[in-house]
C-alpha positions as CSV (number, residue, x, y, z in Angstrom):
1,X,232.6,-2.9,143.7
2,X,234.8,-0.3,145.1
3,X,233.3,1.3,148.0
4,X,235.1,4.9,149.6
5,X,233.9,7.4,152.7
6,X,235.1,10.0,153.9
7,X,234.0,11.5,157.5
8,X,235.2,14.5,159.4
9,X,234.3,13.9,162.6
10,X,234.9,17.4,163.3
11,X,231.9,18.3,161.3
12,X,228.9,15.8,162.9
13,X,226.8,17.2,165.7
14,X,226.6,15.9,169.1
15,X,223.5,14.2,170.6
16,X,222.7,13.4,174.5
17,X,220.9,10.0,174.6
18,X,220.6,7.1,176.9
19,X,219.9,3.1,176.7
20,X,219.1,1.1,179.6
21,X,219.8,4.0,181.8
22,X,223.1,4.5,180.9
23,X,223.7,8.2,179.4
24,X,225.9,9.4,177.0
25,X,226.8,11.3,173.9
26,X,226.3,10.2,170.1
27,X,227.7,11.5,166.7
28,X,226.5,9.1,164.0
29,X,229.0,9.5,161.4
30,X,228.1,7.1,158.8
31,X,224.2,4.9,159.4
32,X,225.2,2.3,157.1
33,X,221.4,2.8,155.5
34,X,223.1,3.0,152.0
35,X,224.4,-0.8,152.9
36,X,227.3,0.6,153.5
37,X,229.9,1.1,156.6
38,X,227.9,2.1,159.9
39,X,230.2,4.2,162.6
40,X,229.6,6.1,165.9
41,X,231.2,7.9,168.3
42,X,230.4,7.5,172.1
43,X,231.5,9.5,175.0
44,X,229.7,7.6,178.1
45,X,229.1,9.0,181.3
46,X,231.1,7.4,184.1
47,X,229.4,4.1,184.5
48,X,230.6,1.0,186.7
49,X,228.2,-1.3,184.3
50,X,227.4,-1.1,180.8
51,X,225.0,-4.0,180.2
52,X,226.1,-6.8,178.1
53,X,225.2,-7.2,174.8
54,X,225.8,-7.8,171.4
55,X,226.1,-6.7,167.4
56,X,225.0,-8.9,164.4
57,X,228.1,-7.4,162.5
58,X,231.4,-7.5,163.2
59,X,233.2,-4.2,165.4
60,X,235.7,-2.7,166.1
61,X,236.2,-0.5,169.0
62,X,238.8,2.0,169.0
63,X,239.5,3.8,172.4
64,X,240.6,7.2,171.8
65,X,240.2,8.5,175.8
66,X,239.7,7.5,179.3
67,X,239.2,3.7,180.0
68,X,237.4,0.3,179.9
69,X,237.1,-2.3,182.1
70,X,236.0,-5.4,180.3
71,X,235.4,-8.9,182.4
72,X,236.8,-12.2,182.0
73,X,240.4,-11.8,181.4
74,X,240.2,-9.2,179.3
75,X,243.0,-6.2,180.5
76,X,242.0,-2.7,181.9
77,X,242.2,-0.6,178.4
78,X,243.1,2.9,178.2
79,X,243.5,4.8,175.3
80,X,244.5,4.4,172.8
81,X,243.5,0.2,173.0
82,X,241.5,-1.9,170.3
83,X,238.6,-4.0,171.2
84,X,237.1,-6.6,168.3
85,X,234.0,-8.9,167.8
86,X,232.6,-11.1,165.6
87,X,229.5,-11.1,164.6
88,X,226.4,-12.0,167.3
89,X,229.7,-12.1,170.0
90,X,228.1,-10.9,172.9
91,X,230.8,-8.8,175.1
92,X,230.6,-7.5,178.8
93,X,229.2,-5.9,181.0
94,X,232.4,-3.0,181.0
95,X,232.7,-0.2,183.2
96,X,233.8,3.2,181.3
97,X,235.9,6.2,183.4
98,X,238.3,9.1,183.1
99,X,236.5,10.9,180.2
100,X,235.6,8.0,177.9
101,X,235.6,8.4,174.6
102,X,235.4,5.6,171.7
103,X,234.8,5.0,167.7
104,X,232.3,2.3,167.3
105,X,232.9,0.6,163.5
106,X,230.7,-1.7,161.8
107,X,231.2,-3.2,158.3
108,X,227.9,-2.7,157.8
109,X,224.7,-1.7,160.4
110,X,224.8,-3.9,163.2
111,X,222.0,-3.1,165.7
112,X,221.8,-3.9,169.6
113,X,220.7,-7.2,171.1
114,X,221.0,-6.8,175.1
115,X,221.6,-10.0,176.8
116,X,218.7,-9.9,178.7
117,X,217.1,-11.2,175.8
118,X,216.7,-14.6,176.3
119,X,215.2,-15.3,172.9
120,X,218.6,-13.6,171.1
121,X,220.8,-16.2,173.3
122,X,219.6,-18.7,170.6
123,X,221.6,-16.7,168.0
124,X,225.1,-16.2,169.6
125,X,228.3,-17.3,167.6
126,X,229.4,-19.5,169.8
127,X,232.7,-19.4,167.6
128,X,233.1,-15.9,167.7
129,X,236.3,-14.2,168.4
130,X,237.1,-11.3,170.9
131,X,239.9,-9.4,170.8
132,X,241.8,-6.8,172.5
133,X,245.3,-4.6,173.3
134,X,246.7,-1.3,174.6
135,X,249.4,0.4,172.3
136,X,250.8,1.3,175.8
137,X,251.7,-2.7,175.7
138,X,253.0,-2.9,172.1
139,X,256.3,-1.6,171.4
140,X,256.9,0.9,168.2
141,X,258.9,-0.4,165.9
142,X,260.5,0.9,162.4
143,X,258.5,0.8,158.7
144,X,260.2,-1.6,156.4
145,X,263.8,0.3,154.5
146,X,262.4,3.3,152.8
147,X,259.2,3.9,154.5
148,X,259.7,7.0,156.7
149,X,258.0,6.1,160.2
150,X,257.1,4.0,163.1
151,X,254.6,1.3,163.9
152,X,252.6,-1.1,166.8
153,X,250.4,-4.1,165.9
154,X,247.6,-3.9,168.3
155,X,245.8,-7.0,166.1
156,X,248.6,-8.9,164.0
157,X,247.5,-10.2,160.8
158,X,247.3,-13.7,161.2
159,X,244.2,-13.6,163.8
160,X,242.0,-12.5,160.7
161,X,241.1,-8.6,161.5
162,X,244.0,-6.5,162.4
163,X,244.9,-3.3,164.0
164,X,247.6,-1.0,163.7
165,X,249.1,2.4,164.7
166,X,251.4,3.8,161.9
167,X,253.2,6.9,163.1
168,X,254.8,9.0,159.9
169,X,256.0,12.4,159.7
170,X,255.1,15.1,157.2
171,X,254.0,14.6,153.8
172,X,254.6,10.6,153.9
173,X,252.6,8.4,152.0
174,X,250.9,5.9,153.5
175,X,249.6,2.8,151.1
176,X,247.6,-0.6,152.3
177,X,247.0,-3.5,150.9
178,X,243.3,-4.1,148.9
179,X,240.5,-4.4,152.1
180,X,238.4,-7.0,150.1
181,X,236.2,-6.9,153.6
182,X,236.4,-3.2,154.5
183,X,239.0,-0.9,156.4
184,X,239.2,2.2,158.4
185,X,241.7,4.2,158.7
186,X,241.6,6.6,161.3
187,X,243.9,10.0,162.0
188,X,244.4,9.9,166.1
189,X,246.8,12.9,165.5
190,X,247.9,15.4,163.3
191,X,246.5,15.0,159.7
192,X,246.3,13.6,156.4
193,X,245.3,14.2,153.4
194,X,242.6,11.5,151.8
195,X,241.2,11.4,148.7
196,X,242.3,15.2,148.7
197,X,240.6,16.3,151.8
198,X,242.7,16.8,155.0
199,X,241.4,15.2,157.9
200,X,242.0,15.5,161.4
201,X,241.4,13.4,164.3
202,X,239.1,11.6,164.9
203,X,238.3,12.1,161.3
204,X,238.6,8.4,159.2
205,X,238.5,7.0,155.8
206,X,236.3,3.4,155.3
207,X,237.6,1.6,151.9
208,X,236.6,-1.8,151.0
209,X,237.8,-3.4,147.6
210,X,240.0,-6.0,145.5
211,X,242.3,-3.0,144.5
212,X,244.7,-0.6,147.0
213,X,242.9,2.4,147.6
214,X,244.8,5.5,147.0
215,X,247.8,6.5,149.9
216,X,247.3,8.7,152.6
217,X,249.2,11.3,152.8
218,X,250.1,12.8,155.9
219,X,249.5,16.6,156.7
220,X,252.2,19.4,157.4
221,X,253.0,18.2,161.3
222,X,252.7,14.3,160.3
223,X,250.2,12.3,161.6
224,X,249.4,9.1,163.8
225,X,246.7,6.6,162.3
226,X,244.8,3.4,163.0
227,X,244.4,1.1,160.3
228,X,241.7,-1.1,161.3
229,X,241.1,-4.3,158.8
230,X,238.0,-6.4,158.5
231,X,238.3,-10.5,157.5
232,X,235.3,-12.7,156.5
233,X,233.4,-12.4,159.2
234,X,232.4,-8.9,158.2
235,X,230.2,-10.7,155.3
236,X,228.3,-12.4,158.2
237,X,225.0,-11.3,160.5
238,X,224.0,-7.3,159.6
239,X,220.1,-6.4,159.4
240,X,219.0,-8.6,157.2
241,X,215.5,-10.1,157.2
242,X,213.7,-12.0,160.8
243,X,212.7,-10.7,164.1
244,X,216.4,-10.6,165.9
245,X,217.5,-8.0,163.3
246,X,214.2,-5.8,163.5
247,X,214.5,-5.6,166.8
248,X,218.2,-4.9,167.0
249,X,217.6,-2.2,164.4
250,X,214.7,-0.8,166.3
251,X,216.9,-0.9,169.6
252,X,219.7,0.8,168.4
253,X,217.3,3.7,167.1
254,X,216.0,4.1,170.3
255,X,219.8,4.1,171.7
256,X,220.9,6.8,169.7
């Protein structure tokens, strides 16, 4: 089954919360109650720990201002950079600065699990894969013959999810492959028009199907989007039925 959303980002109101003492701002632009996609924007407060923790969905984080410090290994990211899970891959502690300001994407609702859990440490995918790059590091590079444009892989194919930045000028159609596990496709600049509806940053389409979706088409100054594609591992975790995901659920209700 085809599934489409559309989300102006523009249009979703703003909410002050906290979690663990660590404050920020919310907009909840799609709950994945539906069983759908679940997405959320975060602007944290300067912070030189956000506690570690885990989803029981897959994620992708896309930076779209100021900066993240992950630990071991992982490079200082700045925006715009790409940070991917699995599912139950626990991630951090990270320090946020200069204005933060992030898309949080799930396949489907994910919850929060803190690693202070010691219970939840039972459940982590010990195979699971983290991921992460800078567009600052990736060189652009030119659309195949025909195809006005330029492009970076932040998350090349062949690790299973992918990420990248397509830049395109004015009233250039932009078509994917089929997203059998779910994609988003995110305007960082300018426009484009989807399903009809121009969008503008950090506005996003979510498809997920065995068939192309429709092409974007970008609006009258051009536009520069994310395409940010799921693999198998987005059929995995999700609130589903036991006490980890009722208390995920119930934690990240409280977050935001």
């Amino acid at each position: 089954m085809r599934q489409s959303y559309i989300v102006d980002a523009a249009n979703a109101p703003w909410k002050r919360s906290a979690t663990e003492g660590i404050t920020f701002a919310c907009q909840v632009l799609l709950s994945g109650r539906d069983g759908g996609p679940e997405a959320m924007r975060f602007r944290f407060d300067d912070c030189p720990s956000v506690y570690a923790h885990m989803h029981l969905t897959s994620q992708f984080q896309l930076l779209l201002g100021g900066a993240m410090d992950f630990p071991r290994g992982v490079k200082h990211l700045a925006a715009w950079s790409i940070h991917y899970t699995d599912h139950n891959t626990p991630y951090g502690p990270f320090s946020v600065s200069a204005s933060h300001d992030m898309l949080v994407l799930h396949p489907q609702a994910g919850g929060l699990i803190s690693m202070a859990n010691q219970a939840a440490r039972r459940h982590i995918n010990l195979r699971g894969r983290i991921l992460a790059a800078a567009a600052a590091d990736v060189q652009w590079q030119a659309l195949p013959a025909g195809t006005p444009g330029t492009y970076k892989h932040l998350i090349a194919p062949e690790h299973g999810p992918a990420a990248v930045i397509v830049r395109a000028p004015a009233s250039a159609a932009m078509a994917m492959p089929a997203p059998p596990f779910g994609r988003y496709e995110v305007v960082l600049e300018g426009s484009a028009i989807m399903d009809g509806v121009e969008i503008g940053p950090p506005g996003f389409r979510y498809v997920r199907g065995d068939e192309p979706a429709a092409a974007l088409i970008t609006g009258p100054a051009g536009a520069t989007l994310a395409f940010l594609t799921f693999d198998a591992d987005a059929l995995e975790g999700g609130i589903t039925e036991g006490a980890l995901a009722i208390e995920a659920a119930e934690a990240m209700a409280r977050a935001i």
